[in-house]
VOKEBA-381810 format. One line per 8 residues: their letters; for each residue y, x, z of N, C-alpha, C, O, CB. Coordinates in pm, 1 decimal. Glycine has a CB too. Layout:
<nodes>
A) Y X Z Y X Z Y X Z Y X Z Y X Z; ...
</nodes>
This chain:
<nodes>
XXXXXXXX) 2220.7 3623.4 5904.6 2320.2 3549.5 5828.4 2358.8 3631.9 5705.6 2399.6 3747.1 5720.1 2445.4 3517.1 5916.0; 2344.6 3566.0 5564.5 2412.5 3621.0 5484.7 2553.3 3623.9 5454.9 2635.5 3551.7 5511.2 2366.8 3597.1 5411.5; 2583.9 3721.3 5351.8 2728.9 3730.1 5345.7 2734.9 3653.2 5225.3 2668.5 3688.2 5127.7 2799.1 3878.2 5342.1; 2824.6 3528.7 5222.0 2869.3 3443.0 5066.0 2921.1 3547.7 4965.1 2996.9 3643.0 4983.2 3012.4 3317.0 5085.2; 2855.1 3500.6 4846.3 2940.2 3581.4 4731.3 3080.9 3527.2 4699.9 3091.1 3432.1 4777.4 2861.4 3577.9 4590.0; 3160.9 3532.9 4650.1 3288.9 3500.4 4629.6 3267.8 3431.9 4523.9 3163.2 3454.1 4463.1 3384.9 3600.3 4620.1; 3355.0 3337.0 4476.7 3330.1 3249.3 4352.3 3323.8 3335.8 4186.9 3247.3 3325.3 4090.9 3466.5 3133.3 4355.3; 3449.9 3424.6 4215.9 3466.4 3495.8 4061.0 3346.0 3574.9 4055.0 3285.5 3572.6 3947.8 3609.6 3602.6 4033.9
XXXXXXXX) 3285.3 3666.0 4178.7 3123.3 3760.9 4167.1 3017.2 3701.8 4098.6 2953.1 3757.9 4009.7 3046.8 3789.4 4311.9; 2996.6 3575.9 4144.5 2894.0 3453.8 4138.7 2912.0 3442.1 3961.6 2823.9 3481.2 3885.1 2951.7 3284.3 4250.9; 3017.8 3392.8 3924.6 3056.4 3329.5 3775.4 3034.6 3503.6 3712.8 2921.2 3523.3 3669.3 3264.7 3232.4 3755.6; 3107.3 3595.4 3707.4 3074.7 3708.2 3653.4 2925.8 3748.4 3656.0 2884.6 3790.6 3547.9 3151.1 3797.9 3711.6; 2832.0 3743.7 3762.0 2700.3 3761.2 3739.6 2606.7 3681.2 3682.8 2521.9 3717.5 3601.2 2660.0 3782.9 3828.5; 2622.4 3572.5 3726.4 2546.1 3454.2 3606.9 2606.7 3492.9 3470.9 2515.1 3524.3 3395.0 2590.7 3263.4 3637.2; 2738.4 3503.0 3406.8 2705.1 3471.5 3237.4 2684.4 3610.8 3182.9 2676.8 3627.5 3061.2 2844.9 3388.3 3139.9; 2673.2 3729.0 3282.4 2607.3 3867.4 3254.8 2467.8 3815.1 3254.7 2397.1 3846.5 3158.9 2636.8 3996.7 3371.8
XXXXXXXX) 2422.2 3745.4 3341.4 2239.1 3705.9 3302.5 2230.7 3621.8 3190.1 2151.5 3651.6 3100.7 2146.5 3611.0 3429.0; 2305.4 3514.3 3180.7 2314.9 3458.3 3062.1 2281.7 3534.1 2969.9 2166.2 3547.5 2929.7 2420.6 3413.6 3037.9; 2424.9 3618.1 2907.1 2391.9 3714.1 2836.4 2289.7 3815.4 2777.0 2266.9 3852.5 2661.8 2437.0 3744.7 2866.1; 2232.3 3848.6 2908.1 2081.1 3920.8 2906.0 1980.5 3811.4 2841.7 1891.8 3856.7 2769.3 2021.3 3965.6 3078.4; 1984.7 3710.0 2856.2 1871.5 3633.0 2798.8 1945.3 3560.1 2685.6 1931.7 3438.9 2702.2 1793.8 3529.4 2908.7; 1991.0 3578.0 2617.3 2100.2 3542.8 2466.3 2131.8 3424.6 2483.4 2098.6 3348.7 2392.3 2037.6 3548.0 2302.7; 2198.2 3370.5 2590.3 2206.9 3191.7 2616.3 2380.3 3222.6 2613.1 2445.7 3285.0 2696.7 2116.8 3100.0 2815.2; 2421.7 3165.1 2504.1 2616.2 3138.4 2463.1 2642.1 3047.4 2574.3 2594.2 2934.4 2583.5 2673.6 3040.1 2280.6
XXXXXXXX) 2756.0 3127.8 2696.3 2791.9 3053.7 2750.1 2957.7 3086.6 2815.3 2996.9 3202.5 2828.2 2684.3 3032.1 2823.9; 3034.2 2979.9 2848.3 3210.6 3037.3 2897.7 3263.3 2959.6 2974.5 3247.7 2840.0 2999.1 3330.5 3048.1 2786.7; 3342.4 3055.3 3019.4 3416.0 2979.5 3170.9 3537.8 2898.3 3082.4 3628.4 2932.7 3006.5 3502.8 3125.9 3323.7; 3489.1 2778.6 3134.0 3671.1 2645.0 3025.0 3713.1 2635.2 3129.4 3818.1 2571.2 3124.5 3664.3 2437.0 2928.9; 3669.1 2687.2 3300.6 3799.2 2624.5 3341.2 3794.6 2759.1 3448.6 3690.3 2823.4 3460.4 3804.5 2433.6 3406.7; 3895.8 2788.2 3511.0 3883.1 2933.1 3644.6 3927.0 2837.9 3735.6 3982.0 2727.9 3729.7 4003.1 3107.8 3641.2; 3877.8 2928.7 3839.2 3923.9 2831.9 3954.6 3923.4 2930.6 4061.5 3915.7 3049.3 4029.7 3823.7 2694.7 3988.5; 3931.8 2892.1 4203.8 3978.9 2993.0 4300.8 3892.7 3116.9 4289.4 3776.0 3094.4 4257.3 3975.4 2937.7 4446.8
XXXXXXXX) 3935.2 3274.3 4314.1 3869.6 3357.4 4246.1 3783.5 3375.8 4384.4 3662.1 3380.8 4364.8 3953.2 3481.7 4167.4; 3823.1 3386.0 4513.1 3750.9 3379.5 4645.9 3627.3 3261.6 4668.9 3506.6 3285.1 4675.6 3867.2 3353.6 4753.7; 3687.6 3142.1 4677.7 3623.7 3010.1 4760.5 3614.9 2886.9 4676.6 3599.3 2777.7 4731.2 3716.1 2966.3 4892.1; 3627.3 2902.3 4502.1 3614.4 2790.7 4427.7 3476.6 2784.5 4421.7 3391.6 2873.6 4420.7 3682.8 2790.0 4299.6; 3462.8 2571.2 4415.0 3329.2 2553.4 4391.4 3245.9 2603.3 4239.6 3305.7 2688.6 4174.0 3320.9 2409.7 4412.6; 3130.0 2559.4 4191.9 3122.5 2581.8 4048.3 3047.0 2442.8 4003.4 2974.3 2360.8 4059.5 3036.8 2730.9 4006.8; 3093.2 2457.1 3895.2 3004.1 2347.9 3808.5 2969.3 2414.3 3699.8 3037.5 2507.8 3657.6 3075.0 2211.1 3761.5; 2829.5 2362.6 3626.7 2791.6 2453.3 3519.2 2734.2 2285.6 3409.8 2671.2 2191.5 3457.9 2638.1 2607.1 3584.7
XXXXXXXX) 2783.5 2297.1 3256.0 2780.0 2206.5 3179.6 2674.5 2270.2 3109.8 2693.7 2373.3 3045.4 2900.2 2166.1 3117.0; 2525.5 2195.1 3122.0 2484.4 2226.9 2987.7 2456.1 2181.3 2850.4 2388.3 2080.6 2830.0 2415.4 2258.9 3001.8; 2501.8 2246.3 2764.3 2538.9 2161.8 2622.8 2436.4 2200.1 2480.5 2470.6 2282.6 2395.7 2717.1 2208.3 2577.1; 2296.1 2115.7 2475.7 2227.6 2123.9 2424.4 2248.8 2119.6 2261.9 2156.8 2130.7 2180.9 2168.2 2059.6 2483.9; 2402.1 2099.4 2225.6 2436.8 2069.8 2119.6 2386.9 1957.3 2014.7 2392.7 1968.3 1892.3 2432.1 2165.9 2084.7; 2338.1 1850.4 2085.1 2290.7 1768.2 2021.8 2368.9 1607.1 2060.9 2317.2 1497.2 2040.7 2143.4 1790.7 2046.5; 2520.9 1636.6 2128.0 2582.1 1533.1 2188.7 2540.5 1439.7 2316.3 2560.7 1322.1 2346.6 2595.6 1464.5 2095.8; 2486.2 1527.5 2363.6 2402.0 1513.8 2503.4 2462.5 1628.4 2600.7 2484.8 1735.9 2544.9 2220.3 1541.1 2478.9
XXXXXXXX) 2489.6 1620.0 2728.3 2515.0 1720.8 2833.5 2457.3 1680.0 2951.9 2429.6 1562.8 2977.3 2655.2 1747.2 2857.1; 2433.0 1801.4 3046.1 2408.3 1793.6 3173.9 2517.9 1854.6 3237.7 2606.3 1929.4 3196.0 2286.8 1846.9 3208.2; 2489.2 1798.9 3364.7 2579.6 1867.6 3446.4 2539.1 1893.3 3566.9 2487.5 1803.1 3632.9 2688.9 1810.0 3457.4; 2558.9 2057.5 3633.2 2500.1 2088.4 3739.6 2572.8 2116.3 3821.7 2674.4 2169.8 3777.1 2424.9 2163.9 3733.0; 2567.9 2097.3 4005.6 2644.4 2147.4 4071.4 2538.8 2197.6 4208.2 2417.6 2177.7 4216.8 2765.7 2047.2 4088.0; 2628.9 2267.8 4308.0 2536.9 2319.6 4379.4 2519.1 2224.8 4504.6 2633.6 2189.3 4532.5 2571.4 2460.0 4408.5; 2435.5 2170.1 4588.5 2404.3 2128.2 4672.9 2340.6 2189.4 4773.3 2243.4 2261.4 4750.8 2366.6 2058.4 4639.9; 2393.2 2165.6 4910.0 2352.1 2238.6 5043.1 2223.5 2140.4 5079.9 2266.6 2039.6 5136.0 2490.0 2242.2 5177.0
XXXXXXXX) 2129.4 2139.0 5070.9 2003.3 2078.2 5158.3 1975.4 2107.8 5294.9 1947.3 2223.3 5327.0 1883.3 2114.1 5102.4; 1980.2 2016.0 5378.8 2025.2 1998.2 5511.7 1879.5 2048.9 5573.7 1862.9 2118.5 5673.9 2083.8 1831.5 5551.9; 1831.2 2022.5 5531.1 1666.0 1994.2 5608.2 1597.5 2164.2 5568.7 1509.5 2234.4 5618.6 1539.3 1817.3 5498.3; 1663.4 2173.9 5489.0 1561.5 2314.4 5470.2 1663.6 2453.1 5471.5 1624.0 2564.8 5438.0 1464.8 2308.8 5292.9; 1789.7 2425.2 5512.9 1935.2 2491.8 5518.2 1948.4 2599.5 5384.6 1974.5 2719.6 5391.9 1955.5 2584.9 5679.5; 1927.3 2534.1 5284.1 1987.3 2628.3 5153.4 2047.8 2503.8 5051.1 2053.3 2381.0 5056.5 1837.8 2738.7 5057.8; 2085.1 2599.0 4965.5 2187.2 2556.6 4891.1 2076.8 2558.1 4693.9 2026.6 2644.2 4621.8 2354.3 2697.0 4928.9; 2082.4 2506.1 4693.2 2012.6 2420.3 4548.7 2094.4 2395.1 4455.6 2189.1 2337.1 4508.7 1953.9 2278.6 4568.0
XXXXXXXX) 2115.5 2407.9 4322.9 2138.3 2359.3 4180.1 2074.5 2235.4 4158.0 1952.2 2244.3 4147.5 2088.9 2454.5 4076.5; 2135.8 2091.5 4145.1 2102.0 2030.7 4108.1 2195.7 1931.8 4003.0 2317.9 1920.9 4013.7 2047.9 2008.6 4196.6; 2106.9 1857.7 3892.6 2168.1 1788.5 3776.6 2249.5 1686.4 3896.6 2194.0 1657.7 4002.7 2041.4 1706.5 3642.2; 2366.8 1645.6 3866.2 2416.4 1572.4 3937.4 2470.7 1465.6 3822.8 2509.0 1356.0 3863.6 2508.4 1644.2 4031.9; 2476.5 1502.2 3640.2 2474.2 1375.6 3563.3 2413.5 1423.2 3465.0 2395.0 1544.8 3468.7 2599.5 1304.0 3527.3; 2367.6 1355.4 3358.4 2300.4 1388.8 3258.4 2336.2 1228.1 3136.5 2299.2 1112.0 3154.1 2125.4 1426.1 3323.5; 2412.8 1282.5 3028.6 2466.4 1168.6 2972.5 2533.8 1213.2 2851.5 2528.7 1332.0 2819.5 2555.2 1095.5 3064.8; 2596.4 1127.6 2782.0 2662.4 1164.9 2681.1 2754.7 1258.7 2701.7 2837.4 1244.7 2791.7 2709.8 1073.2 2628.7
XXXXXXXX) 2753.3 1365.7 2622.4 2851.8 1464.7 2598.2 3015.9 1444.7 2689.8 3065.0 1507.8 2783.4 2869.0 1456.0 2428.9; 3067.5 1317.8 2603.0 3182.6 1288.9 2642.2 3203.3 1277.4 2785.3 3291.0 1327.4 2855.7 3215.3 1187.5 2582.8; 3069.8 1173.9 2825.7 3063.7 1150.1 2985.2 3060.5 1244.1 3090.3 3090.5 1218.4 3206.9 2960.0 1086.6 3015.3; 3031.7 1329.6 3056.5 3027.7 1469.3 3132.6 3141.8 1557.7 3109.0 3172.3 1630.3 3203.6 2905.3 1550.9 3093.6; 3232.1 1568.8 2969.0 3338.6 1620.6 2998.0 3429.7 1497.9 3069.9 3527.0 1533.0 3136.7 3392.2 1687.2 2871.9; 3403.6 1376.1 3058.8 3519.9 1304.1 3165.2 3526.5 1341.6 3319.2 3615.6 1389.7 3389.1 3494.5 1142.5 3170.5; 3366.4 1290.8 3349.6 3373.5 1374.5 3452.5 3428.1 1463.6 3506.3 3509.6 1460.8 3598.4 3320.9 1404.3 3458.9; 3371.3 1575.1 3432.7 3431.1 1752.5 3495.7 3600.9 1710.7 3501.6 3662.2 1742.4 3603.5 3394.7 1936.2 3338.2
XXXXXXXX) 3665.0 1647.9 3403.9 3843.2 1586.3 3393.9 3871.9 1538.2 3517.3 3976.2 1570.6 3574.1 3881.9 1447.4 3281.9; 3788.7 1461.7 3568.3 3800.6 1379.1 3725.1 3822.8 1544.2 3837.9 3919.6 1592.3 3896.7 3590.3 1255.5 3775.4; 3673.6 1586.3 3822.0 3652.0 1646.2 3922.0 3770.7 1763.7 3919.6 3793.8 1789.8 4037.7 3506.3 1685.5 3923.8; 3822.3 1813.4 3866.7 3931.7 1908.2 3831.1 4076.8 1839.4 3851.4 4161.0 1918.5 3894.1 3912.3 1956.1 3675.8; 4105.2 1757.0 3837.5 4182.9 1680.9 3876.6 4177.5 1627.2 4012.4 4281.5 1576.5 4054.4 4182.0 1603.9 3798.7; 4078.0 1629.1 4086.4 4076.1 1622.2 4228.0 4064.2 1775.7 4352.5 4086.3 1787.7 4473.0 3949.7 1526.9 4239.0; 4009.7 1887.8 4222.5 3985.4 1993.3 4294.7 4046.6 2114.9 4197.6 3960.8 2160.9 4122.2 3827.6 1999.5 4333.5; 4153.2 2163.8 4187.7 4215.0 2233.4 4103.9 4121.2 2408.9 4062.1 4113.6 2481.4 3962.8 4369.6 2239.0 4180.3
XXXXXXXX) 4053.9 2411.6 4234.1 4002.9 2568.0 4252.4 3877.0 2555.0 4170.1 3809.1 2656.0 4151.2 3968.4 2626.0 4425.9; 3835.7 2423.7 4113.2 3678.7 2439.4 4074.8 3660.8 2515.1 3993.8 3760.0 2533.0 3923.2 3608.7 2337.4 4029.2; 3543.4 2593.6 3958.9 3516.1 2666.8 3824.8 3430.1 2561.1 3738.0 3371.9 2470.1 3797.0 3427.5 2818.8 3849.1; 3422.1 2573.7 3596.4 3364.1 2521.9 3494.8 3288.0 2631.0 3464.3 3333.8 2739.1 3501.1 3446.1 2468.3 3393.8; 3153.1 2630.7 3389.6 3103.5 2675.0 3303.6 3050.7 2643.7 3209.1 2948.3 2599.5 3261.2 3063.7 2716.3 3328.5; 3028.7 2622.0 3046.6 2944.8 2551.0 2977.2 2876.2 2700.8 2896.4 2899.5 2814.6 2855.6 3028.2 2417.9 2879.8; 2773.7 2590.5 2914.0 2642.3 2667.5 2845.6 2601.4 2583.9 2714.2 2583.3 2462.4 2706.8 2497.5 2672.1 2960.1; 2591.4 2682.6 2610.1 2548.8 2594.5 2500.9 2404.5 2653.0 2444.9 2406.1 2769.0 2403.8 2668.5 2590.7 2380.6
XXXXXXXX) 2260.3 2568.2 2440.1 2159.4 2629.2 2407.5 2084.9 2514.8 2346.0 2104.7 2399.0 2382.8 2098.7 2703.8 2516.0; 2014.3 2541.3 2268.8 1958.4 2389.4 2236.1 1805.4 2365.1 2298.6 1733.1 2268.7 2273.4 1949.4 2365.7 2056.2; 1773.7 2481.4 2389.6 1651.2 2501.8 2466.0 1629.1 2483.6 2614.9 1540.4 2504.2 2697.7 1619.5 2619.7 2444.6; 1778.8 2424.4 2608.0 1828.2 2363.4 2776.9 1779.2 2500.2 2856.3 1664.5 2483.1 2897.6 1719.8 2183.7 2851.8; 1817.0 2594.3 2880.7 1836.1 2674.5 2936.8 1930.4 2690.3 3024.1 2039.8 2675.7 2969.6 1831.5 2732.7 2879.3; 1940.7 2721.0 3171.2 2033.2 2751.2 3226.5 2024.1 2847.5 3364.7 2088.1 2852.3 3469.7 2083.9 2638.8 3236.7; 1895.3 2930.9 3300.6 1856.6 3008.5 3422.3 1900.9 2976.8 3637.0 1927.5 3064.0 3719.7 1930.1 3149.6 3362.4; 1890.8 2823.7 3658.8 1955.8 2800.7 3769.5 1852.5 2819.4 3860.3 1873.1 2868.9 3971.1 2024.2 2676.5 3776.6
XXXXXXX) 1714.6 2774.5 3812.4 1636.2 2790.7 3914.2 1565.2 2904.0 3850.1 1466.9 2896.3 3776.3 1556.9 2667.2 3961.8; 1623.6 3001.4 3885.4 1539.9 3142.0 3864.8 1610.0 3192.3 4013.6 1726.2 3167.2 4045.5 1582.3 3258.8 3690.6; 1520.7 3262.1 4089.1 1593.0 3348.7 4195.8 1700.2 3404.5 4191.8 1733.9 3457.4 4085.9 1539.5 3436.2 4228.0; 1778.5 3408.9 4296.2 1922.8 3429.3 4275.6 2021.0 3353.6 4252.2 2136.4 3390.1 4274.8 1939.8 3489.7 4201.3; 1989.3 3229.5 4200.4 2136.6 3164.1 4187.0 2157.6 3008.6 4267.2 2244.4 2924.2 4244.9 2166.1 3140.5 4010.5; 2059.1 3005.6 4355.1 2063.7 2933.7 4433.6 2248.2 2892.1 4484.5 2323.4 2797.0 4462.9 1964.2 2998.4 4526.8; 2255.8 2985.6 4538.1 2450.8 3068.1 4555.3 2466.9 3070.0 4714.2 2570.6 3112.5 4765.2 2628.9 2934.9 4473.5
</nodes>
């Protein structure tokens, strides 16, 4: 059994990798520093966003990054407005790259 990373470890080590690979990215929203979920926005700067969150896959028992919307800009910050408004602890992240980058499926950030 592994040991969970804590939410703030998780968000601090991703936009340090970010960083390492020159991809502009910031936390718009904090959320519980222990046990908050994350969401990560990516913002291709072209008035288009994705949006990723993590999913537990039952069948193969891990936990996956997957697009859960992909839509107009606006539609995805409404969203994240909903989801924050229903879950105060969530974390935000947006990523802005115009090469859709978001290092999620690289090893390690499964979470």
């Amino acid at each position: 059994m592994s040991a969970r990373l804590t939410a703030d470890f998780w968000v601090h080590a991703y936009l340090a990798r970010l960083r390492l690979a020159d991809i502009p990215a910031y936390v718009i929203a904090r959320g519980d520093a222990t046990a908050g979920a994350v969401l990560v926005k990516l913002n291709p700067l072209d008035g288009s966003a994705v949006l990723y969150q993590r999913q537990f896959d039952l069948m193969a028992d891990t936990r996956r990054w997957e697009a859960v919307e992909d839509a107009p800009e606006s539609d995805v910050d409404a969203r994240i407005a909903r989801e924050r408004a229903r879950d105060p602890d969530l974390w935000v992240i947006e990523i802005e790259d115009r090469q859709r980058r978001s290092l999620l499926d690289e090893p390690g950030f499964e979470g």
